[in-house]
C-alpha positions in Angstrom: 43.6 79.7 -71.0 44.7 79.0 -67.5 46.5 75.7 -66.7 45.2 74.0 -64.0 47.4 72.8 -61.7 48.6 69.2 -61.7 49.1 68.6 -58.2 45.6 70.0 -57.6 44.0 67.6 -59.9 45.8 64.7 -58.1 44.6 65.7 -55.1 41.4 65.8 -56.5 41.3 62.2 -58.0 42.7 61.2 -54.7 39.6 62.4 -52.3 37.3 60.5 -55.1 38.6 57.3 -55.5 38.9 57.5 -51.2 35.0 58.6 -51.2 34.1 55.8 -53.9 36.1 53.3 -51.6 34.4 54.5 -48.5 30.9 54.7 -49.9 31.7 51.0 -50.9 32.7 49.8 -47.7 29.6 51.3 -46.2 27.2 49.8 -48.8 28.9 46.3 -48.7 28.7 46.5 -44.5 25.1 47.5 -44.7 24.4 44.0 -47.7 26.4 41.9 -44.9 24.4 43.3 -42.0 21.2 42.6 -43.5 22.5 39.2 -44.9 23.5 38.3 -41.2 20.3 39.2 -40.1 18.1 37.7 -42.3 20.8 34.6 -42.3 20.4 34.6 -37.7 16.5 34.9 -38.2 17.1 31.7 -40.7 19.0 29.9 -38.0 17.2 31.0 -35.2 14.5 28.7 -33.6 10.9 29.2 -34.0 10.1 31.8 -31.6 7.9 30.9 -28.8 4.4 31.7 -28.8 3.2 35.4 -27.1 1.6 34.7 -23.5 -1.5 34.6 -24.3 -0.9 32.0 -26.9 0.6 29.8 -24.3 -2.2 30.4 -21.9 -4.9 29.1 -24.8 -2.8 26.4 -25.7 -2.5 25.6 -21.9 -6.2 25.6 -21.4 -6.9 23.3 -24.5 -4.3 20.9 -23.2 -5.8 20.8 -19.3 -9.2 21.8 -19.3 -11.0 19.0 -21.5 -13.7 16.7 -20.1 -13.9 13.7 -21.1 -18.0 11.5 -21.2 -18.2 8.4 -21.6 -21.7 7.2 -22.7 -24.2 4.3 -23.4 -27.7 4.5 -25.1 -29.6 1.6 -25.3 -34.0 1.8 -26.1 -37.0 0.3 -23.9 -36.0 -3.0 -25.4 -32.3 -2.7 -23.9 -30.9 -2.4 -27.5 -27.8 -0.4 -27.9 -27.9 2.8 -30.0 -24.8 2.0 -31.7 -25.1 4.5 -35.1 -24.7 7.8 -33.1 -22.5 10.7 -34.6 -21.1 13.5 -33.2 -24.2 16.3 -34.7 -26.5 13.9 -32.7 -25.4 14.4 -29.4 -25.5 17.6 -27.3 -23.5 17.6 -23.8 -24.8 20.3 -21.1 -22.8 21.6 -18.3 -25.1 23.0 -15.2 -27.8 23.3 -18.6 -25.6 25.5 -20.6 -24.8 23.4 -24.1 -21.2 22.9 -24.6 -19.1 22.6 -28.2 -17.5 18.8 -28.7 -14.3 18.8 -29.2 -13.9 15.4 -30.1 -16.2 12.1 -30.7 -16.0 8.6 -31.1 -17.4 5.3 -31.1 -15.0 3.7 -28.0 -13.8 -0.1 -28.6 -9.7 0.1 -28.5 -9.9 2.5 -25.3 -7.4 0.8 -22.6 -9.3 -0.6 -19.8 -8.4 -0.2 -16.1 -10.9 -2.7 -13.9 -10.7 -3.0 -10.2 -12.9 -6.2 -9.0 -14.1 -5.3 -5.6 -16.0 -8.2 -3.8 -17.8 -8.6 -0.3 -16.5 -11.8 1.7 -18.9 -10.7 4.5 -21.2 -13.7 6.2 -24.0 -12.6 3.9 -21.6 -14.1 0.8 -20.0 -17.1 1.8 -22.1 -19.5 -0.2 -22.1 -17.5 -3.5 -18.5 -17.2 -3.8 -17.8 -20.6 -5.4 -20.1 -19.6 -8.4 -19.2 -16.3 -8.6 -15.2 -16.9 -8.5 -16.1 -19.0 -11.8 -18.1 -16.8 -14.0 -16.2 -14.4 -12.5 -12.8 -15.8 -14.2 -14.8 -16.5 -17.1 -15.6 -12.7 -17.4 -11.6 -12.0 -16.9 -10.7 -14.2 -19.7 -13.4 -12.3 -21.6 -12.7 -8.8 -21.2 -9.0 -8.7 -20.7 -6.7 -8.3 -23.5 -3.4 -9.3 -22.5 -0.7 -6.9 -22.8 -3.5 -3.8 -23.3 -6.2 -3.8 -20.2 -5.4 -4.0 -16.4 -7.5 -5.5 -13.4 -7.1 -6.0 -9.7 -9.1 -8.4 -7.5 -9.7 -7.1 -3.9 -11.5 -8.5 -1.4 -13.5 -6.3 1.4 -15.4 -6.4 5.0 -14.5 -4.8 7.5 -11.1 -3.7 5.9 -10.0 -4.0 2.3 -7.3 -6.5 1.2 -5.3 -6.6 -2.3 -5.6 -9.8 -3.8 -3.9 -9.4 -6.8 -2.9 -5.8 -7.8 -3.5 -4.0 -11.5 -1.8 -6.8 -14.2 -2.6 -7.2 -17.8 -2.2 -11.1 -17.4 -5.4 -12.6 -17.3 -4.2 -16.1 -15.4 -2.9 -14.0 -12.8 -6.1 -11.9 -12.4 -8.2 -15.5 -12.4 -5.6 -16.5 -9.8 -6.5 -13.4 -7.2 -10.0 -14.5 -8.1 -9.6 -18.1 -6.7 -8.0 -17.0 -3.5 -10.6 -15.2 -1.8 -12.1 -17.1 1.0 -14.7 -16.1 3.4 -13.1 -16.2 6.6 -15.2 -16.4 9.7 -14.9 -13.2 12.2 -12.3 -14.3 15.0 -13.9 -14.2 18.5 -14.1 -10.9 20.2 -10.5 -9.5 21.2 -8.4 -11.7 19.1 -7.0 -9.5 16.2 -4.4 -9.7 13.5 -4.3 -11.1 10.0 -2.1 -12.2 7.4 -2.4 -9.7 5.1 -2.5 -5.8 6.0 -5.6 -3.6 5.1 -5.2 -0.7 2.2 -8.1 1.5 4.1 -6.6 0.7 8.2 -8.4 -0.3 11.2 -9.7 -3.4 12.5 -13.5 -3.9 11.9 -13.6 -7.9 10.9 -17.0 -9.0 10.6 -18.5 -5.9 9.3 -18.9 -4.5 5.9 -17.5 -1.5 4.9 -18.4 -0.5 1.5 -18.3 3.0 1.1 -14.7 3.2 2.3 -14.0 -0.2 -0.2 -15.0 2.0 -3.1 -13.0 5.3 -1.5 -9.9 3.3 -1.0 -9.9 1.6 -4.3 -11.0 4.5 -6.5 -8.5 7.2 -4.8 -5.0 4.9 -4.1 -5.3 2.5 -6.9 -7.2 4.2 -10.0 -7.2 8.1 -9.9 -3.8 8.2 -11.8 -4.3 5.1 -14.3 -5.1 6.4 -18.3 -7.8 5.4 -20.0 -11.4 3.8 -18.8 -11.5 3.5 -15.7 -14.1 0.8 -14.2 -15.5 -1.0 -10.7 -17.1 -4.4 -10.7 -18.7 -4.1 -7.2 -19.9 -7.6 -6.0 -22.3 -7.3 -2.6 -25.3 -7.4 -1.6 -25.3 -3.5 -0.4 -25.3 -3.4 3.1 -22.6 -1.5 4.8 -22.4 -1.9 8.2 -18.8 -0.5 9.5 -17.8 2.5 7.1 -16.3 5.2 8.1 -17.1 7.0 4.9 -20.7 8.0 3.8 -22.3 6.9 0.4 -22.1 10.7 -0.9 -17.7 10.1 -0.2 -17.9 7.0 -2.3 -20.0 8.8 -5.2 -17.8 11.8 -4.7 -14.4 9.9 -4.8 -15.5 7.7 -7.7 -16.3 10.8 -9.8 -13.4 12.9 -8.8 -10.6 9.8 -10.5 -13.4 9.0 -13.0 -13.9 5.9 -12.2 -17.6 4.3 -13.8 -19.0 1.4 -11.0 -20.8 -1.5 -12.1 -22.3 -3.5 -8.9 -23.7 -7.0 -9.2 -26.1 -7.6 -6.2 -25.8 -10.9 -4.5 -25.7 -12.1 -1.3 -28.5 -13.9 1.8 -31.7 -13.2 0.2 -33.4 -14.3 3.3 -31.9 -12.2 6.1 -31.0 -8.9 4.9 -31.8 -8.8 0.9 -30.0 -7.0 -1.4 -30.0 -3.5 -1.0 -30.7 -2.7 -4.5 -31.6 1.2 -4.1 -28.0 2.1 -2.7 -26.4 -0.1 -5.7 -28.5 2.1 -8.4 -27.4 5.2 -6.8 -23.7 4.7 -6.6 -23.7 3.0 -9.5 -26.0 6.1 -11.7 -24.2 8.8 -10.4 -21.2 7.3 -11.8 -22.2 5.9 -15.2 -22.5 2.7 -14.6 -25.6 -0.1 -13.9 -26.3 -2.6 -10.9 -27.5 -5.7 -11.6 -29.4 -8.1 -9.9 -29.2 -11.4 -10.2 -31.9 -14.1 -9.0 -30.3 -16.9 -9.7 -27.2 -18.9 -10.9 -28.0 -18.4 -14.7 -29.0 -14.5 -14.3 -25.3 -14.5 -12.8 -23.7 -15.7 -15.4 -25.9 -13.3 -18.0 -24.8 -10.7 -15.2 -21.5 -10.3 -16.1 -22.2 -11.1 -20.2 -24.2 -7.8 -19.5 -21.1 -5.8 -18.1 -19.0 -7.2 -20.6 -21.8 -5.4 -23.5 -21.6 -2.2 -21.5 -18.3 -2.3 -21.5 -18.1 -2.7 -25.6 -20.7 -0.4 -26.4 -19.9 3.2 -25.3 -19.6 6.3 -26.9 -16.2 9.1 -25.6 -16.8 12.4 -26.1 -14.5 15.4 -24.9 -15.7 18.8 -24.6 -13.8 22.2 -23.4 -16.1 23.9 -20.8 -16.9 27.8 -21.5 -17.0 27.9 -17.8 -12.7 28.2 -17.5 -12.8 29.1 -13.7 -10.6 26.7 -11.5 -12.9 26.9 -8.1 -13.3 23.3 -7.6 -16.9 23.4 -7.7 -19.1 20.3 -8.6 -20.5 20.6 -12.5 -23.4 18.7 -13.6 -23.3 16.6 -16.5 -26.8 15.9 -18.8 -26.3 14.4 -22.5 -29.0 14.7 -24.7 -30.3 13.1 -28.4 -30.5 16.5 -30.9 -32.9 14.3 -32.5 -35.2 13.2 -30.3 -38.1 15.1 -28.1 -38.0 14.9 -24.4 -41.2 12.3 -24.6 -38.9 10.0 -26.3 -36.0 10.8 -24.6 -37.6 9.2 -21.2 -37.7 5.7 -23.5 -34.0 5.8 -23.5 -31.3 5.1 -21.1 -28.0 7.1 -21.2 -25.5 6.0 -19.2 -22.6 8.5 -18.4 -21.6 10.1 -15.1 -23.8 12.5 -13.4 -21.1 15.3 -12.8 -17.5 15.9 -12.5 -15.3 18.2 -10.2 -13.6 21.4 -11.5 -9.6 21.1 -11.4 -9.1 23.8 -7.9 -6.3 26.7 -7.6 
């Protein structure tokens, strides 16, 4: 039998053990590789969502429309057991899906208090400056709501701007004055208008209610509300009622008008206070006499207790700044019983443009 060669069979064992080695090195490389991997996809953030992802989450965040609503019966009682599967909320007729629902109590209140000081309202303002501030101490909660007082005519004139403290609010309140208009081609004034121009001794309450809703309340949170005080008549505008209605939907604001004023020379004129104050979700009210004005505002302040929010994400996405009309209806109820309700909520709303 043959020997085999020794140095042949060393050689041998030595390309073995350096394969075995290699094949090692390779095998451990590859375990480390994967463990770095799976260790980097351990460490790594969350990965952000695909584009589409962000676009949904993007449309949930921006396109909701928020209602707010009243129901009351023929005998002015408040519907006050409603749920979420008896509502429906149309857009241009087309039924929409709620997103969210609730019975509205703790919702932060933002309250501009607009009030006429034209001739027609100098001898109401003593009375109303005191239930007024009764109705302050009432519906403010210090440290939560905000109110302004403003005072209008022919301009409109800060009184006291948005504060949560109630004695400051009742302060603004007590200053307003009627001032008689100064004799023709003397101008000036202490304090300077928020809506420009000279027009003392007229009423201008269309561009009252523009100035107020766009400058001071389109970017508060929350409820957003007008007490108008006047007895309707607008003399010196610039702006038409369909600009007031318009502006007051567009920064959601909800107007509530109490009609007072001369009831002997011009009257109150209460079909423009409905229709500013309907399109918008709120009521006008129309006192008779000092009592109904004190149940005036004890009326406000139930309206202002008693509403339903309700958000919705319209299936109509387009940005085109079109005008989209709002109708909420009882799932329950027929349309024969339907006209022995009231809902209050505003008529439309303004799609967000570009």
């Amino acid at each position: 039998m043959k020997q085999i060669n020794k140095g042949r069979i060393v050689s041998l064992i030595v390309v073995m053990v350096a394969a075995a080695i290699g094949f090692g090195f390779a095998l451990q490389s590859g375990v480390n590789a994967q463990d770095k991997k799976q260790t980097q996809q351990k460490q790594d953030p969350q990965k952000p969502p695909k584009k589409d992802e962000e676009l949904q989450t993007l449309k949930i965040g921006t396109q909701l429309v928020n209602v707010l609503f009243s129901v009351q019966d023929k005998q002015n009682r408040y519907l006050n057991e409603l749920t979420q599967e008896d509502v429906v909320i149309l857009e241009n007729g087309q039924p929409q899906e709620i997103f969210a629902f609730k019975k509205e109590f703790d919702l932060p209140l933002t309250m501009a208090i607009l009030v006429d000081v034209s001739g027609s309202e100098q001898y109401t303002l003593p009375l109303l400056k005191e239930a007024g501030g009764r109705f302050v101490d009432s519906v403010i909660r210090f440290g939560k709501d905000t109110a302004a007082v403003l005072k209008f005519e022919g301009e409109t004139t800060i009184m006291q701007d948005l504060s949560s403290n109630p004695a400051r609010i009742r302060r603004g309140l007590d200053q307003i004055e009627f001032v008689a208009p100064p004799p023709v081609g003397v101008f000036g004034g202490p304090t300077p208008p928020i809506n420009g121009g000279s027009r003392q001794g007229g009423t201008s309450m269309y561009d009252a209610i523009v100035a107020t809703s766009a400058d001071m309340l389109a970017r508060q949170p929350g409820r957003k509300t007008i007490i108008l005080i006047t007895d309707g008549q607008d003399t010196t505008s610039r702006m038409k009622i369909g600009d007031a209605i318009d502006e007051a939907l567009k920064a959601e604001v909800v107007i509530y008008a109490i009609g007072i004023g001369d009831q002997g020379r011009y009257g109150i004129d209460e079909g423009t206070l409905r229709k500013i104050c309907d399109a918008t979700g709120g009521r006008a009210i129309i006192p008779k006499n000092n009592r109904q004005l004190e149940e005036a505002f004890a009326q406000l302040e139930r309206d202002l207790r008693q509403q339903y929010l309700l958000a919705y994400e319209p299936k109509n996405d387009a940005t085109d700044g079109s005008f989209r009309k709002l109708e909420i209806k009882l799932k329950n109820k027929t349309d024969k019983e339907m006209k022995d309700l009231k809902v209050r909520h505003r008529k439309g709303y303004y799609a967000p443009k570009g």
